[in-house]
Each structure stands twice: as C-alpha cells, then as structure tokens.
C-alpha positions as semicolon CSV with decimal commas, in nm:
position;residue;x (nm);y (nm);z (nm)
1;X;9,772;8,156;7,839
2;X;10,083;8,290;8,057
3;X;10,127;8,666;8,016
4;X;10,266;8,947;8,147
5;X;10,316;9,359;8,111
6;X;10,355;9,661;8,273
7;X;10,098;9,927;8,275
8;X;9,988;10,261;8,415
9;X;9,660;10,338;8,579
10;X;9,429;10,584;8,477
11;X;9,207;10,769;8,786
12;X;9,289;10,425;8,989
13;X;9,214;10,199;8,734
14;X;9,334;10,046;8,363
15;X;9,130;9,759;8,158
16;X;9,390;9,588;7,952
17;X;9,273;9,399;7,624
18;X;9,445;9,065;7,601
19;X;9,342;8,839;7,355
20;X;9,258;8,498;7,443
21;X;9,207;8,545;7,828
22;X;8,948;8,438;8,013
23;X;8,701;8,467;8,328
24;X;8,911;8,170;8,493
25;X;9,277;8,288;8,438
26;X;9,459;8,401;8,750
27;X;9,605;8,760;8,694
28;X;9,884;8,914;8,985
29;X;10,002;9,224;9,061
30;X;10,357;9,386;9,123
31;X;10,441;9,732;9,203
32;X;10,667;9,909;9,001
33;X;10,617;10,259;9,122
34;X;10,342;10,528;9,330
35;X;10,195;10,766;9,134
36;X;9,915;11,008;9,264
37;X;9,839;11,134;9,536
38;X;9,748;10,782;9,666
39;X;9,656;10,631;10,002
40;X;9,628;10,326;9,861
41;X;9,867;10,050;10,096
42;X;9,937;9,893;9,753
43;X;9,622;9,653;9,745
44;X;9,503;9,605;9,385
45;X;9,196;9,442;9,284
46;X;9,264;9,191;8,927
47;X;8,986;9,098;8,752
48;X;9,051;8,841;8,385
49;X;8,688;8,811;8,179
50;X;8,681;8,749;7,808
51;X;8,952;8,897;7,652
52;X;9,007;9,219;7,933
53;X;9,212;9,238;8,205
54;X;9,076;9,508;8,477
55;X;9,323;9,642;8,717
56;X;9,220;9,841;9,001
57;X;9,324;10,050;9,342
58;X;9,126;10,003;9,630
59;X;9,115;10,062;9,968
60;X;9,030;9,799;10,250
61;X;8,649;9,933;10,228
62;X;8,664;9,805;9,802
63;X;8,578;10,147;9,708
64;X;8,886;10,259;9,373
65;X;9,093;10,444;9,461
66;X;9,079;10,757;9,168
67;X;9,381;10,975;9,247
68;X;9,649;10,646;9,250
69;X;9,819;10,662;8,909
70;X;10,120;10,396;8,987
71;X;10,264;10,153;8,748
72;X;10,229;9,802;8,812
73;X;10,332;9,482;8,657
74;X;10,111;9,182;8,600
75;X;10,132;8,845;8,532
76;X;9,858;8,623;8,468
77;X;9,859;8,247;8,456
78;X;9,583;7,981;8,336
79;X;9,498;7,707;8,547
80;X;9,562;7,383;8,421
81;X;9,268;7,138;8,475
C-alpha cells in the first residue's frame, strides 16, 4: 500500500480515510503551505490505523496545535516483511 495526497487541516488536525491502510504502514509529511495563525515549527504528528490516516500539528510539549490550518502532503509506505 504506497499512497500519497495533499490535504488541509481542520483546527490543527485532518483524519483521512484510506482504504486498505493499516496500524503498521509508515505515513510522512511535507509542507506545502502555513495556514493559521500557527506557531507550530512545522512538526506533524502521523498516525496510519485501520483504514484512517490522522494528521496532526503539535508543538514540542504533544499538545495540537488548533489554530494551524496549513496544507501538507503525505506519503505513506508499507513495510515489506
């Protein structure tokens, strides 16, 4: 499962349906573009589980960040065993 998109976050975050991904694929950000009014120093959290792709912004303490509203691309790539 190789994928890819572009998306736009929502109050520092955006879930992402993808069919067919899992808890053990391996998802990556790129930024496209700042939106907000963000402090965020472009760190992103990616978490794959069945079939949803959760992107979030977050600052160094973990907490989201809810005014960032950039777009960012992801990729996500499956391990082979």
């Amino acid at each position: 499962m190789d994928s890819w998109g572009v998306t736009t976050l929502v109050s520092g975050t955006k879930a992402i349906t993808i069919a067919g991904l899992t808890a053990s694929d391996r998802a990556f950000p790129g930024f496209v573009s700042q939106g907000g009014t963000s402090t965020t120093v472009f760190q992103y959290a990616m978490v794959c589980t069945t079939n949803t792709l959760t992107i979030s912004a977050v600052t160094v303490a973990g907490a989201t960040v809810v005014t960032d509203t950039s777009t960012i691309n992801y990729v996500i790539f499956r391990p082979t065993p």
